[in-house]
One Martini backbone bead per residue (centre of mass of N, CA, C, O) as a GRO file, in nm:
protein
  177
    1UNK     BB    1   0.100   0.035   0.017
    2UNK     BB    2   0.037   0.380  -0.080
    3UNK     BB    3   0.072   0.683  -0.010
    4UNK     BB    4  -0.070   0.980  -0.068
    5UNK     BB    5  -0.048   1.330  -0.187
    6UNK     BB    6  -0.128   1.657  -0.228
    7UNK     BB    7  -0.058   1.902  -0.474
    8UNK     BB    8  -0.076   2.221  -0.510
    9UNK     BB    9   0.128   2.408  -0.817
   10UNK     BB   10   0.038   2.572  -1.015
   11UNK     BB   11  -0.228   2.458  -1.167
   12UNK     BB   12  -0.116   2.168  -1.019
   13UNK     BB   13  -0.107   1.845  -1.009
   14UNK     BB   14   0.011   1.616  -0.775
   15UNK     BB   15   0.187   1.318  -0.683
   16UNK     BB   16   0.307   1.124  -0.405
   17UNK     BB   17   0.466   0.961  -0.268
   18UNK     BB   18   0.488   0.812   0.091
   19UNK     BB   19   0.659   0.746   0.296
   20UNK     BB   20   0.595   0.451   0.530
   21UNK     BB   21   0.453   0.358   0.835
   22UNK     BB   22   0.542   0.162   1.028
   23UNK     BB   23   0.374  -0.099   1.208
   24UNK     BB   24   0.347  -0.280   1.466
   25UNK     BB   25   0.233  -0.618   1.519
   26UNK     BB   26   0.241  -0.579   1.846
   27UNK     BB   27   0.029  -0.451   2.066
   28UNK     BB   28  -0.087  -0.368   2.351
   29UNK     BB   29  -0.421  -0.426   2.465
   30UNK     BB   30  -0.581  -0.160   2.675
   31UNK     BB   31  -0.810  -0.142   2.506
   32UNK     BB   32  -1.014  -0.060   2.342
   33UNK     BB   33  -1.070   0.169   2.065
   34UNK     BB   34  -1.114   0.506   1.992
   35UNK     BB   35  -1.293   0.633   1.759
   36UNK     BB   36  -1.315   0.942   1.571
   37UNK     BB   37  -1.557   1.158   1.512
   38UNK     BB   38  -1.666   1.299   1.225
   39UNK     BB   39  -1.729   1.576   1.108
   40UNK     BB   40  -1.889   1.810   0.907
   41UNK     BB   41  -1.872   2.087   0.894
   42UNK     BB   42  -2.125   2.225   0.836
   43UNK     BB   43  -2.296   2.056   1.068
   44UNK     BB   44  -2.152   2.203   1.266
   45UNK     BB   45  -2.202   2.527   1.198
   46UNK     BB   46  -2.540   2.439   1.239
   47UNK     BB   47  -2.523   2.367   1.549
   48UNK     BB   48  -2.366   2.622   1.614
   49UNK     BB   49  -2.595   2.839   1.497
   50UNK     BB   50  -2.847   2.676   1.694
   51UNK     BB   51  -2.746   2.739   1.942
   52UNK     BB   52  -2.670   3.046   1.920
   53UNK     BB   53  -2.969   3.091   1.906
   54UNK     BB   54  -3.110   2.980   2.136
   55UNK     BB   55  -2.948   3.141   2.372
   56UNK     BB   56  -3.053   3.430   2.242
   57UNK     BB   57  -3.335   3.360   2.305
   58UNK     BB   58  -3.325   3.275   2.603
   59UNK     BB   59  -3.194   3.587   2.681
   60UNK     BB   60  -3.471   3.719   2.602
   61UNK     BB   61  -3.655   3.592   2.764
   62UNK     BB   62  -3.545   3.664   3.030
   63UNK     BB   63  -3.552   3.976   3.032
   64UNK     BB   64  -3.860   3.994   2.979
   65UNK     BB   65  -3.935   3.845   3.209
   66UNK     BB   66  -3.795   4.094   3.412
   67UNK     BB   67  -3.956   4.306   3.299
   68UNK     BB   68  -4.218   4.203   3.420
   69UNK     BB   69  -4.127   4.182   3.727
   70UNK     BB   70  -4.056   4.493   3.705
   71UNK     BB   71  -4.371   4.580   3.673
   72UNK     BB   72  -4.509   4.452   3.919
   73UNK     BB   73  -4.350   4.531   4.144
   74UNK     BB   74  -4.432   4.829   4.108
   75UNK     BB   75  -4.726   4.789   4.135
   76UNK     BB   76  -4.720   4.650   4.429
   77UNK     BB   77  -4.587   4.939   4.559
   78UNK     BB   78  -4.787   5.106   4.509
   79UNK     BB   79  -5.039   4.953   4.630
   80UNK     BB   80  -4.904   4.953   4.923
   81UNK     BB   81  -4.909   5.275   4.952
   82UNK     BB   82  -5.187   5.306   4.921
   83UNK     BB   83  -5.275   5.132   5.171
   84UNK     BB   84  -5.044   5.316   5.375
   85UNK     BB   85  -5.251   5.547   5.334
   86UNK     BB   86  -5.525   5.423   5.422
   87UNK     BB   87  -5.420   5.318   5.690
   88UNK     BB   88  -5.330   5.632   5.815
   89UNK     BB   89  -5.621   5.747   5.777
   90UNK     BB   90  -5.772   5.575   5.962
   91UNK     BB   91  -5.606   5.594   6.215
   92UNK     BB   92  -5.676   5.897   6.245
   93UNK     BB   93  -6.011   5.841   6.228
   94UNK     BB   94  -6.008   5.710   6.511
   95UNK     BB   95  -5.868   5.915   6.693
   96UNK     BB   96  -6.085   6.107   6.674
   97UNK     BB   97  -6.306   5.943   6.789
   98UNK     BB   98  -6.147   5.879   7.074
   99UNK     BB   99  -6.177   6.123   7.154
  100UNK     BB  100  -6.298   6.385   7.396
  101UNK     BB  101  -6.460   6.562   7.220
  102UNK     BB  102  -6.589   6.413   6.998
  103UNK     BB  103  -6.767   6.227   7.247
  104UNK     BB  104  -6.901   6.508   7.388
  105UNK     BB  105  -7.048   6.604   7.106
  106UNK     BB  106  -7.232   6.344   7.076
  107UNK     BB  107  -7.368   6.313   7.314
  108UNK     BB  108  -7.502   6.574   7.278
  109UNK     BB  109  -7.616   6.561   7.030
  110UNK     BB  110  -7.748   6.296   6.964
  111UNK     BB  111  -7.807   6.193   7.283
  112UNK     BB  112  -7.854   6.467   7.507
  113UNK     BB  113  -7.634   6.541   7.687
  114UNK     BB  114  -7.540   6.683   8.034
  115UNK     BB  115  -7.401   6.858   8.226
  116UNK     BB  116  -7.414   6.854   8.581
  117UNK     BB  117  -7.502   7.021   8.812
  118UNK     BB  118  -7.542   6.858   9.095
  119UNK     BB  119  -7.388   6.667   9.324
  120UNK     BB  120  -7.465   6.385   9.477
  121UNK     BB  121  -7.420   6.189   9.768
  122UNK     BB  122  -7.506   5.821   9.836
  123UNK     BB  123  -7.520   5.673  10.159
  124UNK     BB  124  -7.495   5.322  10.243
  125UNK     BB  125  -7.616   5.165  10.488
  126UNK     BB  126  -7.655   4.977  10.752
  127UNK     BB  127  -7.902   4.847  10.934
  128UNK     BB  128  -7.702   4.805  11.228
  129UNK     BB  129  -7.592   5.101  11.250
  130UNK     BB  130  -7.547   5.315  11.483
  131UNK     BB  131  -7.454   5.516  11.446
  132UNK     BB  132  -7.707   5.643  11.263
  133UNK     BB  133  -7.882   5.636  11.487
  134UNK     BB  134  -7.761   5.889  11.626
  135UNK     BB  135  -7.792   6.068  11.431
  136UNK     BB  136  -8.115   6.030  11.384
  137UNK     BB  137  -8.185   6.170  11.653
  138UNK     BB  138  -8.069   6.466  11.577
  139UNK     BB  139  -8.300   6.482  11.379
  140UNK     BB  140  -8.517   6.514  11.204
  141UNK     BB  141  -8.838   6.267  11.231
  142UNK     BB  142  -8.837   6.250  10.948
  143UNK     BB  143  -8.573   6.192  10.814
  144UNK     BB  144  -8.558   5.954  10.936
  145UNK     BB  145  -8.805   5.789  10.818
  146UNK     BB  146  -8.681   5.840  10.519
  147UNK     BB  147  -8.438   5.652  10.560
  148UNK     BB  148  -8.562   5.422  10.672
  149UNK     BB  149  -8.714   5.345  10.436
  150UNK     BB  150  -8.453   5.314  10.214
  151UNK     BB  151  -8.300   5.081  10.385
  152UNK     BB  152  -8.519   4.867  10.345
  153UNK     BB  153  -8.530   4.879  10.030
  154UNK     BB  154  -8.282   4.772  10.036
  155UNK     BB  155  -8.248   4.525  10.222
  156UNK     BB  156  -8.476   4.371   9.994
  157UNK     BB  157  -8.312   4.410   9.751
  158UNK     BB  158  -8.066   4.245   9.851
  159UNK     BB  159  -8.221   3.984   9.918
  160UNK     BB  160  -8.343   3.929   9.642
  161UNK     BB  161  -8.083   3.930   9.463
  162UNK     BB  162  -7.912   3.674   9.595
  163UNK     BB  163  -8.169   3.476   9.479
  164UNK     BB  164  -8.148   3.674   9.213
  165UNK     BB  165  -7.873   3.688   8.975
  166UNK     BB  166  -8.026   3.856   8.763
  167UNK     BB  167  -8.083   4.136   8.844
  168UNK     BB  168  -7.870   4.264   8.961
  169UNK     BB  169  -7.594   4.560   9.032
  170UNK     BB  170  -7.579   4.885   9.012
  171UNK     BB  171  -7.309   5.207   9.065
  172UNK     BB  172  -7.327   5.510   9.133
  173UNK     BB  173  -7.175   5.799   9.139
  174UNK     BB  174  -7.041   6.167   9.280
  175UNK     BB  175  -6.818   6.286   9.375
  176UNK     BB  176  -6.733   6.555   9.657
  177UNK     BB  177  -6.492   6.784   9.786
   0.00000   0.00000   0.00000
């Protein structure tokens, strides 16, 4: 067998033989061979320009996508602003209602309240309370009998509030010093 090379010299071709690479006729063999897969060049070339396009492709999609999530981040930003202007309008539009001013206001027009002209204070005393009877004995006789009168009243209704928790009780009045 004889190697041949080609060479184009000045529009003309020529053949040489090639001296001959002699291999050796036995080597060891410590693994299968490995042959070389050749692509043909455009091949190569047209792989690698739908690669380089698919890649130019996925970076403007990527783009894209970033684009449209800061779009709608603003969005969203925006939204929060509102909600935390509407919030703290809210908490002032609170604290206003919860004003004593406001209150006392509302109270006098809605519901018709008006400040109290005069204190009284109305002490209830134990039925059988000595001082009480004393002191009762020192003042005018109409006044002992009806202390004693709102006593007695006093002492029905707790006695019977005792046996019925419905009824319940409540007290009210205003100290003056």
């Amino acid at each position: 067998m004889v190697l041949a090379a080609k060479h184009q010299v000045a529009y003309e071709e020529r053949w040489e033989a090639l001296p001959s690479v002699e291999q050796p006729l036995e080597q060891p063999i410590r693994g299968k061979r490995r042959r070389r897969l050749r692509v043909h060049p455009m091949i190569f070339l047209f792989a690698l320009a739908v690669f380089i396009v698919a890649l130019t492709a996925l970076g403007i999609n990527q783009k894209i996508k970033a684009i449209e999530l800061e779009y709608r981040l603003q969005a969203l930003e925006a939204d929060l602003k509102l909600v935390q202007r509407e919030g703290q309008q809210l908490q002032l539009k609170v604290e206003q209602l919860q004003s004593l001013s406001h209150i006392d206001t509302e109270a006098r027009s809605r519901l018709g309240m008006v400040e109290p002209q005069g204190a009284k204070v109305l002490v209830m005393l134990d039925w059988d309370d000595r001082r009480s009877e004393l002191a009762a004995a020192k003042t005018d006789a109409r006044a002992v009998l009806a202390k004693q009168g709102h006593r007695l009243w006093t002492a029905i209704y707790q006695w019977v509030g005792a046996r019925l928790p419905a009824l319940g009780t409540a007290e009210a009045g205003l100290l003056d010093q």
